[in-house]
Short mmCIF file of the C-alpha atoms (twelve columns), coordinates in Angstrom:
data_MODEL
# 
_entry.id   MODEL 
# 
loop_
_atom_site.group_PDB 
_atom_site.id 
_atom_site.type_symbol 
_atom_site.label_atom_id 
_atom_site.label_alt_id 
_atom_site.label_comp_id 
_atom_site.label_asym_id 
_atom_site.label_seq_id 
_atom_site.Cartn_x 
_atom_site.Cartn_y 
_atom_site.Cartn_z 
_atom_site.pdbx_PDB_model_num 
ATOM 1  C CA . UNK A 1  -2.227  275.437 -35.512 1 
ATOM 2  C CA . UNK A 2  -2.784  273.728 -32.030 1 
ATOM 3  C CA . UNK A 3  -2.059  270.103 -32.137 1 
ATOM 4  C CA . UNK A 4  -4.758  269.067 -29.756 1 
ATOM 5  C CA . UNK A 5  -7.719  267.406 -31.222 1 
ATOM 6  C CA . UNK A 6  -10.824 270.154 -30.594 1 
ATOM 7  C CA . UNK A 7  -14.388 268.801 -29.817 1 
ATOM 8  C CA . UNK A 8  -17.335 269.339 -32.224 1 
ATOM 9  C CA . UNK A 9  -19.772 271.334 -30.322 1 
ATOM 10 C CA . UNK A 10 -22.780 269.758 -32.099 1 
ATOM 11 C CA . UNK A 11 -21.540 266.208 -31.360 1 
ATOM 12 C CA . UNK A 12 -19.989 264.973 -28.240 1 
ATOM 13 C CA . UNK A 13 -17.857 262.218 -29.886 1 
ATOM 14 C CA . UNK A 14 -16.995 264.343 -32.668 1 
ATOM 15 C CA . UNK A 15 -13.707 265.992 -33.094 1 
ATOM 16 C CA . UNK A 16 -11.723 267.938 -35.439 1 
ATOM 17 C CA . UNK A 17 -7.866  266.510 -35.633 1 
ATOM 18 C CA . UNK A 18 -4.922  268.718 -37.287 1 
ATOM 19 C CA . UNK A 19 -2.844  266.745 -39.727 1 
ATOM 20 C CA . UNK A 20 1.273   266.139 -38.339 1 
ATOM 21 C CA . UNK A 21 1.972   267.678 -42.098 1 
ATOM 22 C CA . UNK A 22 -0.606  269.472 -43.541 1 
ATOM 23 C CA . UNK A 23 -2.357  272.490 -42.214 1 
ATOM 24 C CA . UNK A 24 -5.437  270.503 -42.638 1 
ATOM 25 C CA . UNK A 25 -7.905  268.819 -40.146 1 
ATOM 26 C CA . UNK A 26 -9.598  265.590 -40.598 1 
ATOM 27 C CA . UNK A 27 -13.142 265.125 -39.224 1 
ATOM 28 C CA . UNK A 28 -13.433 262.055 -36.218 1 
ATOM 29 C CA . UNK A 29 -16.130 260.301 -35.110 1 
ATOM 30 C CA . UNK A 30 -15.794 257.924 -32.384 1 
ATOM 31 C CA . UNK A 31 -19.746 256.645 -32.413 1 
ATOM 32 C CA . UNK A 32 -18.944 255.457 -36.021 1 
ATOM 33 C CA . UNK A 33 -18.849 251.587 -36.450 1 
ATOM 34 C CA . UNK A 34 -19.984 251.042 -33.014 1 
ATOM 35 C CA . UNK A 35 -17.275 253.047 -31.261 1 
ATOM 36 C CA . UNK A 36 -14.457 251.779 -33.534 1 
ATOM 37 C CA . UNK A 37 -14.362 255.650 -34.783 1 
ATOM 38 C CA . UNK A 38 -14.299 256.863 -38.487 1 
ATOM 39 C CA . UNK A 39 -12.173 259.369 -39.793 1 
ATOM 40 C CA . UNK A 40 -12.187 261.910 -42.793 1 
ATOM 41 C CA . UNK A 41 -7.983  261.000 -43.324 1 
ATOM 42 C CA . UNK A 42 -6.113  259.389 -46.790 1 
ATOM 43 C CA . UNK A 43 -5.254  256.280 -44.746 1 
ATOM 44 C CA . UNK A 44 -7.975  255.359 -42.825 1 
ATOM 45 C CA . UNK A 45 -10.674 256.105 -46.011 1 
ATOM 46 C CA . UNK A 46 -8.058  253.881 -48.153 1 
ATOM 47 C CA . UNK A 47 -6.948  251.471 -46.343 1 
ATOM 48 C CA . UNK A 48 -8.420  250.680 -43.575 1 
ATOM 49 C CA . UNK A 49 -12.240 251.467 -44.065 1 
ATOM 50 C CA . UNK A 50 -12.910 248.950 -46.368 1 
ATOM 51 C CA . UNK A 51 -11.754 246.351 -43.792 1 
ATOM 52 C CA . UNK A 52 -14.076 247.946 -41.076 1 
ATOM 53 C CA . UNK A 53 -17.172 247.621 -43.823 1 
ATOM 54 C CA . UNK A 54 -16.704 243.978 -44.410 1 
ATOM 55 C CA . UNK A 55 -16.789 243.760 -40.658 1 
ATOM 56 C CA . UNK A 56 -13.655 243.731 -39.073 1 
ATOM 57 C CA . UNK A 57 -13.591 245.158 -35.664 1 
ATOM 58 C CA . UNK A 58 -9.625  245.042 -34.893 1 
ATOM 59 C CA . UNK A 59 -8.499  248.429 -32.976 1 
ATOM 60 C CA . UNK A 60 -5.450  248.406 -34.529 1 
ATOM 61 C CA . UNK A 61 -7.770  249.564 -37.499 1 
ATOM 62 C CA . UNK A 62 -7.536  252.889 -35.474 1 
ATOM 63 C CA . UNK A 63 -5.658  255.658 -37.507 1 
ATOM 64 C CA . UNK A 64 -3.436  257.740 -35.231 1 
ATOM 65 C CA . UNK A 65 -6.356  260.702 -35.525 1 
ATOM 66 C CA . UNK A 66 -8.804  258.242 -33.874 1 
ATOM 67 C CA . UNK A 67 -6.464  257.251 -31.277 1 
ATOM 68 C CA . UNK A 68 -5.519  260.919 -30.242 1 
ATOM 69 C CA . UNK A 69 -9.667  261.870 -30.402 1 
ATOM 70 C CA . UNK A 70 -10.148 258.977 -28.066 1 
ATOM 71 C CA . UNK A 71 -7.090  260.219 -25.874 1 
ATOM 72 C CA . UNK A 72 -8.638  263.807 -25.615 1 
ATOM 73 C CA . UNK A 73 -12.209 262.243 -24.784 1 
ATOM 74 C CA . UNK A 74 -11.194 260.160 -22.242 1 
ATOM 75 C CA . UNK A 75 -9.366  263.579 -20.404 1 
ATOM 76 C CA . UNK A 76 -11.606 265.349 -20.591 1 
ATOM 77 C CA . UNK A 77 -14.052 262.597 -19.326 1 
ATOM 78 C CA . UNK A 78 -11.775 261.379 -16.481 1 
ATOM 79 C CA . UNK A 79 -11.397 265.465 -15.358 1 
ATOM 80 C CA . UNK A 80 -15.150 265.811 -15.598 1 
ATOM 81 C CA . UNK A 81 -15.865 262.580 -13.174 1 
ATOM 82 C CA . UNK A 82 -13.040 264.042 -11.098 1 
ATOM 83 C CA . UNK A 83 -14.377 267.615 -10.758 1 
ATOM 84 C CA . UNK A 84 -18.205 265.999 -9.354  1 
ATOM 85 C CA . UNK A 85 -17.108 262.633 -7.534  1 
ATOM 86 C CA . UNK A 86 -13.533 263.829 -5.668  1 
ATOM 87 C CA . UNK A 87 -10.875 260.951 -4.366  1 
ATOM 88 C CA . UNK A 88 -8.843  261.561 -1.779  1 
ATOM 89 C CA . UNK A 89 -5.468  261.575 -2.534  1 
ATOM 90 C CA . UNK A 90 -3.282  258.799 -2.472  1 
ATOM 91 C CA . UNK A 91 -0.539  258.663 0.178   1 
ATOM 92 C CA . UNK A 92 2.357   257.878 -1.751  1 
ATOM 93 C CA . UNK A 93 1.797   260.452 -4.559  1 
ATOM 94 C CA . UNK A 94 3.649   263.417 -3.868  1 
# 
């Protein structure tokens, strides 16, 4: 099983993220909690949902399948920006 988080057609800040361990996935949203992200895993549903519902906003409250949804977003959202609104090249990358 690919390691890469994979987009939910249906929902552009959804995302399906494998488990390190398990051959699992766990179901992401990034809209969820105004863009603090929700996700289907043990540890975020445990610990540190409960925390988000009584209103704390702390990104550190991030598990590490929201942070690597939010990784794979922003590529592909930086190469789509790239692909309609080119830069030229900066002269001291080689």
């Amino acid at each position: 099983m690919s390691n890469q988080p994979k987009p939910d057609s249906r929902d552009p800040l959804g995302f399906k993220v494998p488990s390190d361990s398990r051959p699992i996935e766990f179901v992401v949203d990034l809209g969820s909690w105004g863009g603090l992200g929700e996700c289907s895993c043990e540890t975020y549903q445990i610990r540190n949902l409960p925390l988000v519902r009584e209103g704390d906003r702390d990104p550190r409250l991030r598990c590490k399948h929201i942070r690597r949804a939010r990784e794979s977003f922003a590529d592909s959202m930086i190469a789509r920006i790239l692909n309609v609104i080119p830069r030229e090249e900066d002269e001291n990358q080689s």
